[in-house]
C-alpha positions in Angstrom: -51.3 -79.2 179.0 -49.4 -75.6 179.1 -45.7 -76.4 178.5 -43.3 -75.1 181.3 -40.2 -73.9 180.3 -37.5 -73.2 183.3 -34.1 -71.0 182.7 -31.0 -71.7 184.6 -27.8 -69.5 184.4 -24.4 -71.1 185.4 -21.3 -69.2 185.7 -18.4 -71.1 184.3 -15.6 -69.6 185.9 -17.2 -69.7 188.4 -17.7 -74.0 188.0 -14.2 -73.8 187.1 -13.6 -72.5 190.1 -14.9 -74.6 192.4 -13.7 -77.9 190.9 -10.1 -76.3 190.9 -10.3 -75.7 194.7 -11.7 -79.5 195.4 -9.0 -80.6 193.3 -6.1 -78.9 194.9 -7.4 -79.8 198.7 -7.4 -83.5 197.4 -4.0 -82.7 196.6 -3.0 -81.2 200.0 -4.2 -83.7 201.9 -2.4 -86.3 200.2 0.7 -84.1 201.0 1.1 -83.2 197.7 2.8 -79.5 196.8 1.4 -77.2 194.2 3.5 -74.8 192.7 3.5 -72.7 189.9 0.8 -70.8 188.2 -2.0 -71.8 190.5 -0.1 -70.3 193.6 0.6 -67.3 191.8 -2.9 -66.6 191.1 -4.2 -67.5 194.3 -1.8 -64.9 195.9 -3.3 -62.1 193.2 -6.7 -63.1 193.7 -6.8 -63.0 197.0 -5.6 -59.7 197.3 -7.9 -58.6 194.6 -11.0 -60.0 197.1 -9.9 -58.0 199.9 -10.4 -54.6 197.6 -13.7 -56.3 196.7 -14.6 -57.2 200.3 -13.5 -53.8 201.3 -15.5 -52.1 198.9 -19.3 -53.8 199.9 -18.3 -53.4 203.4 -20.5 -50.8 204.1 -23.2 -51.8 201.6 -26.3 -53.5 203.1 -27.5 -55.8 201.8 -23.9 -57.0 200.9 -23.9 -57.7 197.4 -21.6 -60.8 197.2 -24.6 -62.0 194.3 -22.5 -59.7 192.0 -19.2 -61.0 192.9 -18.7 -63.0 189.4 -20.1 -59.7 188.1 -17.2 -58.3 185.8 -19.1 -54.8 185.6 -19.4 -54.7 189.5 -16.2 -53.2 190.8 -13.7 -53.6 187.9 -11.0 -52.1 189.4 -11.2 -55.7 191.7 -11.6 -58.0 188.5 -8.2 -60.0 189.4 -10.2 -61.3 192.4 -11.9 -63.9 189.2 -8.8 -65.1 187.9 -8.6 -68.9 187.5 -5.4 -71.0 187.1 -4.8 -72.6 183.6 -3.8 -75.6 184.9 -2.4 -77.4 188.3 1.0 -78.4 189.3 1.5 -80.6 191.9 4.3 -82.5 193.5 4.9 -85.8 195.8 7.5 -87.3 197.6 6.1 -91.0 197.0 4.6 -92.7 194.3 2.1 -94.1 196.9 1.0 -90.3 197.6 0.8 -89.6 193.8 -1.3 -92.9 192.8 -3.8 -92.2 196.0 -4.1 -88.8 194.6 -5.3 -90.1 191.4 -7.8 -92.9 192.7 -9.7 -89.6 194.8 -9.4 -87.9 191.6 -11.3 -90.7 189.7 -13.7 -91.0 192.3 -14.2 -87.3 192.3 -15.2 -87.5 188.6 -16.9 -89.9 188.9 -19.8 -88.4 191.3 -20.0 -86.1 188.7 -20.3 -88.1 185.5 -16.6 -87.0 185.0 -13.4 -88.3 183.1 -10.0 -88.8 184.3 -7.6 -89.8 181.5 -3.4 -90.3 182.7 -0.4 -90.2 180.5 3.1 -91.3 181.7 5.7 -88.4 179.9 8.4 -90.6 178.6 12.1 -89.7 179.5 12.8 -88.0 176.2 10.9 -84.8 177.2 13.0 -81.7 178.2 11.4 -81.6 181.7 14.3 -84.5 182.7 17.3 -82.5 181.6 15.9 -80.5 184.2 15.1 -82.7 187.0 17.0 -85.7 187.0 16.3 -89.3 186.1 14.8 -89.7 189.4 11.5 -87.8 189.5 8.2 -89.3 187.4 6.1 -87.1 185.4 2.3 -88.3 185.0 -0.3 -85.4 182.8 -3.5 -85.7 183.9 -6.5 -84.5 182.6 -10.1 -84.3 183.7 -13.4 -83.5 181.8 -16.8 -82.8 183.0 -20.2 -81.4 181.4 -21.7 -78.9 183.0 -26.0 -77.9 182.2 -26.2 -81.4 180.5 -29.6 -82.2 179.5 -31.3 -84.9 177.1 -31.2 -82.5 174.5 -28.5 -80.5 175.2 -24.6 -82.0 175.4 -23.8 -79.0 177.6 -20.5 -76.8 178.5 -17.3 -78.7 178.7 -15.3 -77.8 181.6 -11.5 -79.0 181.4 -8.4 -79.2 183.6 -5.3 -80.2 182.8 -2.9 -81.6 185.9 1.2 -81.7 185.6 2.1 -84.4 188.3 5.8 -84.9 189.2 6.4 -87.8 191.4 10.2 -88.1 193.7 11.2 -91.7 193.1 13.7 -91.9 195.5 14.4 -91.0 199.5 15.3 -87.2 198.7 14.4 -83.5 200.6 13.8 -81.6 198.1 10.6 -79.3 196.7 9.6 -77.5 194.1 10.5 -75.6 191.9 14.0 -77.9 192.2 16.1 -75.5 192.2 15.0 -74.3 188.8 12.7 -71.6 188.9 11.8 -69.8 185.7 9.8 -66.4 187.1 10.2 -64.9 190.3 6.1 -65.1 190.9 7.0 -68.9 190.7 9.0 -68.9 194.2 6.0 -69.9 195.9 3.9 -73.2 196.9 0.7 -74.5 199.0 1.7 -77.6 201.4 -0.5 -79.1 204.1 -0.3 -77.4 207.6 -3.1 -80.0 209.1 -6.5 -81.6 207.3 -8.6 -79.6 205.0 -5.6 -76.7 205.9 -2.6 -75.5 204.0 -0.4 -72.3 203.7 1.2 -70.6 201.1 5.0 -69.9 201.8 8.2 -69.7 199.5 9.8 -72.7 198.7 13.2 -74.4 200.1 14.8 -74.7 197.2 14.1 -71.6 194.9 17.5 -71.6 193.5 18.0 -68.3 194.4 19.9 -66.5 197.1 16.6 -66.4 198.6 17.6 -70.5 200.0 20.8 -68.8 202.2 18.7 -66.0 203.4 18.4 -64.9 207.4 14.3 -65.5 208.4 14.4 -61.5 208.0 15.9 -60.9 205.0 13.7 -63.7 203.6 10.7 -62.2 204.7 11.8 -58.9 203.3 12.3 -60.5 200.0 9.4 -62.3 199.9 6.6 -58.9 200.6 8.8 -57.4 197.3 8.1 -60.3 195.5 4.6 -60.3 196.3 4.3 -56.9 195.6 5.7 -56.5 192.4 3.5 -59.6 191.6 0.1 -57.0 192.4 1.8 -54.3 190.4 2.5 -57.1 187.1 6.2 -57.0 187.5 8.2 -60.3 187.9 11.8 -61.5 187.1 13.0 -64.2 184.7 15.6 -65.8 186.8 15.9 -69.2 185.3 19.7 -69.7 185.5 20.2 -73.2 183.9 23.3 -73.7 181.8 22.0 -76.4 178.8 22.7 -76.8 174.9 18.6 -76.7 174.9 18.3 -73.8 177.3 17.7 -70.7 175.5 14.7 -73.2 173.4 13.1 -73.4 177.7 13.9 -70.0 178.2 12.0 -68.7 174.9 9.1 -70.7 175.6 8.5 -70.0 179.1 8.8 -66.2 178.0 6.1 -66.7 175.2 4.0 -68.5 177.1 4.3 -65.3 180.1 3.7 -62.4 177.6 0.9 -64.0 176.0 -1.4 -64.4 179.2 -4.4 -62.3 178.7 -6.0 -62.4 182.3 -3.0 -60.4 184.0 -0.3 -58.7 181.9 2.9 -59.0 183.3 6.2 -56.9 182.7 9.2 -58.9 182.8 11.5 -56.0 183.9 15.2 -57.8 183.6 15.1 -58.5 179.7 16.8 -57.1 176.9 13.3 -56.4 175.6 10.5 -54.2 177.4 7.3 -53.2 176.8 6.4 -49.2 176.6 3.2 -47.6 175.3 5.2 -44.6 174.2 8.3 -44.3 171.3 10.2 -41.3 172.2 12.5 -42.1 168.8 11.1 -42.5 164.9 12.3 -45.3 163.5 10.5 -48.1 161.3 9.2 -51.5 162.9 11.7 -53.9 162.0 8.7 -56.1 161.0 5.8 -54.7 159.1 8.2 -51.7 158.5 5.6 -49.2 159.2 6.6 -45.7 161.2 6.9 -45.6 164.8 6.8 -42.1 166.7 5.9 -41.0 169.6 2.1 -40.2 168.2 1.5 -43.7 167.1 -1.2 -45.4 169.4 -0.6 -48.9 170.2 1.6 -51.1 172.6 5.3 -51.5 171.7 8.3 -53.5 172.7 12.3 -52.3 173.0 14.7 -54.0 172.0 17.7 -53.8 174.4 20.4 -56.1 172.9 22.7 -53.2 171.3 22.6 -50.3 174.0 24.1 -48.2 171.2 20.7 -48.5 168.8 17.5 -49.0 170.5 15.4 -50.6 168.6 11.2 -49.9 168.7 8.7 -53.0 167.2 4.6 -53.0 167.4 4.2 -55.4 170.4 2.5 -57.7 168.0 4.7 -57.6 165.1 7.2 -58.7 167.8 5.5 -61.4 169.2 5.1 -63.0 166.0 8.5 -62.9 165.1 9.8 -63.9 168.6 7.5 -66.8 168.5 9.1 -67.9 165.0 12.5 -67.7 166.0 12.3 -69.8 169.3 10.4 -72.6 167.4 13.3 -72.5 164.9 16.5 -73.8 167.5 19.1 -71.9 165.8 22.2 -73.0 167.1 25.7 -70.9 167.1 28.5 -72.3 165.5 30.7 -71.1 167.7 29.3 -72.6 170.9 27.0 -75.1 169.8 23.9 -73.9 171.7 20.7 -72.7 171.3 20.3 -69.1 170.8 17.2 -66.6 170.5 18.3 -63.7 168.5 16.6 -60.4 167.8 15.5 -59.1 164.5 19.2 -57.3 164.1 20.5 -60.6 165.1 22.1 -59.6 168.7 21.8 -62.3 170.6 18.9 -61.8 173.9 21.4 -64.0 176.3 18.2 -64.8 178.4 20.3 -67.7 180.5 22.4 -64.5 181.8 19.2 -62.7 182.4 19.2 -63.5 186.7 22.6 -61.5 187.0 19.7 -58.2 186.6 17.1 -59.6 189.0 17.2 -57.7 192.5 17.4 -61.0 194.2 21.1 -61.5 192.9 21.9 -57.3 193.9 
């Protein structure tokens, strides 16, 4: 008998994808709030679709087969991005624990795991939030093109799931946002339907705005989001907070599927030196015929300072892990290589939604 061998292609982001969106309207209709990264994304990808949709509008066939295509349209490639991870809020325990049955049961149609880990108390996230919220990570894990003699491709999500113990209005980001491209969240509007809207309690001036002013803010927001810029505006006064502060700015610069500027630091990224000067780092010459992607130091207005992006990374990375504390004030403090301190808990006094 002639052996018959059959070839099937799956797109990963693409399965990605797809479980992502069935997790997050399990979410919704559970009244559950997602915030963060996935919300920011969504708004960038969206808009990146409608310059992809615009673009095969007048092709016929359309050729929506080629939408996963990176080479098709690159100048649209935003519309593929696809959210590290979810964060999601309730109100009720009830809400949060119904969420996770459907979850299991979602899995489990698909030969999926569902593994849940209570946080304990000691994590930072509490200094934030108050003894009253719960925070539950959850991750899920399916194989995708599994055959009998092939274990096929892993496909991962990872869920952050903070739970309101008590009677209180409040939504996230709690007052405490880090970026301003985290303003924003997905709530229910009716079944199967939610919106995407700023949040209540930004933190921000934003909160006291008139509907007009609000709406005014909110279309800057959104497009300096398009463009790549955004705002650290994370205003908390803590021993620990410069430690949060660094890692939150790590984890922004390194993202690979959208660069973003963060334009109110006392560090900024050019692609040009207009001074010569040595990298404080690797110590080799920086001019303004060197190719490559550097960063500015800002901390001493009186001596700019010029690094290789990379060779400032690295050292940036090192001396947030390593908590220095003044002796003066007894807090943490992120210092740059000329040991100026980058202040990043003042950093909202230069955001435009404090001017």
């Amino acid at each position: 008998m002639q052996s018959r061998m059959q070839c099937i292609s799956v797109n990963m982001n693409k399965e990605k994808r797809i479980v992502l969106n069935n997790i997050k309207m399990i979410g919704i209709n559970e009244d559950g709030i997602i915030y963060g990264g996935m919300v920011r994304d969504e708004i960038i990808a969206t808009h990146y679709k409608s310059l992809f949709d615009e673009f095969v509008k007048p092709m016929e066939p359309k050729p929506y087969n080629r939408f996963w295509d990176k080479t098709f349209h690159p100048e649209s490639n935003k519309r593929l991005l696809i959210p590290e991870d979810i964060d999601i809020y309730f109100k009720t325990n009830e809400r949060a624990t119904s969420f996770i049955q459907k979850l299991t049961s979602y899995a489990n149609n698909f030969a999926g795991r569902v593994l849940v880990h209570d946080v304990p108390r000691t994590n930072s996230l509490f200094y934030v939030l108050g003894e009253n919220f719960e925070h539950k990570i959850v991750k899920m894990s399916f194989r995708i093109g599994r055959t009998f003699s092939f274990g096929g491709h892993k496909i991962e999500v990872k869920m952050d799931i903070i739970v309101n113990t008590i009677d209180t209005d409040i939504e996230p980001p709690f007052n405490a946002a880090d970026f301003s491209s985290n303003l924003f969240l997905m709530a229910k509007t009716s079944l199967n339907r939610y919106e995407i809207r700023l949040s209540k309690n930004t933190g921000t001036p934003i909160d006291q705005m008139s509907y007009l002013s609000k709406r005014r803010a909110e279309m800057r927001i959104i497009e300096n989001m398009i463009q790549g810029k955004i705002e650290f505006i994370r205003n908390i006064d803590s021993i620990n907070a410069e430690y949060i502060n660094g890692l939150r700015i790590i984890k922004m610069l390194l993202k690979t599927d959208v660069e973003y500027q963060i334009t109110n630091l006392l560090f900024r990224e050019i692609s040009v030196s207009h001074c010569s000067q040595n990298c404080d780092i690797c110590l080799e010459m920086i001019n303004a015929d060197t190719p490559g992607s550097f960063v500015e130091i800002l901390t001493n207005k009186h001596a700019v300072n010029v690094m290789h992006k990379k060779c400032f990374i690295g050292y940036f990375t090192k001396e947030v892990a390593k908590k220095y504390r003044s002796t003066e004030t007894g807090q943490i403090e992120c210092r740059c290589t000329r040991r100026n301190s980058f202040n990043f808990k003042e950093s909202y006094r230069f955001s435009s939604l404090w001017n």
